[in-house]
Each structure stands twice: as structure tokens, then as C-alpha cells.
N, C-alpha and C positions, 0 to 999 in steps of 0.2 A: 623957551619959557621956563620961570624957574620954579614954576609947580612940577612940569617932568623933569626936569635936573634933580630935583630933590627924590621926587618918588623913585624915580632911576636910582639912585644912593640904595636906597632900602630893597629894591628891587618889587615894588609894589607895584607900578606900571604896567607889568605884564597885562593888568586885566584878567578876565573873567571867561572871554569869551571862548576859553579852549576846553573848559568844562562840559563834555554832554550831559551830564544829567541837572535837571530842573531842580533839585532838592541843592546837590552842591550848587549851582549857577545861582540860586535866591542867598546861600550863607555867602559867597564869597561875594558877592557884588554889595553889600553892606560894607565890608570892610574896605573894599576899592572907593567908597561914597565917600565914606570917613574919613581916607585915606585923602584923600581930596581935597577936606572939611579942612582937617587938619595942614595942609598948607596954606589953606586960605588964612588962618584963625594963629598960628605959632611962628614964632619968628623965626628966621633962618640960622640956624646953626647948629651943633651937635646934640644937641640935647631933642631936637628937632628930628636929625637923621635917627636917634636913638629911639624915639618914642615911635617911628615909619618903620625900623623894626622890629620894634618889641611887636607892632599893630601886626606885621607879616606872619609874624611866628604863632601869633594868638589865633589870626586867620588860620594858616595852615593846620594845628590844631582841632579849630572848629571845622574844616570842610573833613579833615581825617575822620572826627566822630559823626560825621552826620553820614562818610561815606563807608565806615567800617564801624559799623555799630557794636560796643561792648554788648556780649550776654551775659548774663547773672545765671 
């Protein structure tokens, strides 16, 4: 299928589901949605794998802050 060929590229594929906690498993399963969205909607090519992972990098990010929370 070349929705997983492509998310394979980016390394977005992996899923979600190795996540235990319920707080990270709700941020990162948006982005695996999107991730998805976004094959169906962008047309196949580099700009394409680029934007699967800029999404991965943004994801990883976000599950980092919700899982190690800054203090002030």
C-alpha cells in the first residue's frame, strides 16, 4: 500500500500503540490520524516525505512535553 510505503519513509508507522500512558497514547494518536490524513490529501513525492517528518519530529516533541513536563 503506498500510504505505509510513504509513512514507512518518515518513520510514522510505528503507531502508538507502545505508549502506556493514556495522556501520551491521546497526543500521539492525533498525529498517527494526520499522519494518515496527510497521505490520503498530498501528493506523492519529497516534499510529501518531508512534511511526514517534520509531522514526526513535531509529534515526538509534543508526547516529550506532555511526558516530561517543564517547571517554572
Amino acid at each position: 500500500m503506498v500510504a505505509e510505503d510513504c509513512l514507512g519513509e518518515a518513520d510514522v508507522s510505528a503507531g502508538y500503540g507502545h505508549l502506556e500512558r493514556e495522556d501520551l497514547l491521546a497526543v500521539s494518536r492525533r498525529f498517527h490520524d494526520l499522519a494518515h490524513q496527510l497521505v490520503e490529501i498530498v501528493p506523492e513525492g519529497p516534499e510529501r516525505t518531508v512534511s511526514l517528518r517534520k509531522l514526526l519530529e513535531a509529534k515526538d516533541a509534543a508526547v516529550r512535553a506532555v511526558a516530561i513536563p517543564e517547571t517554572a
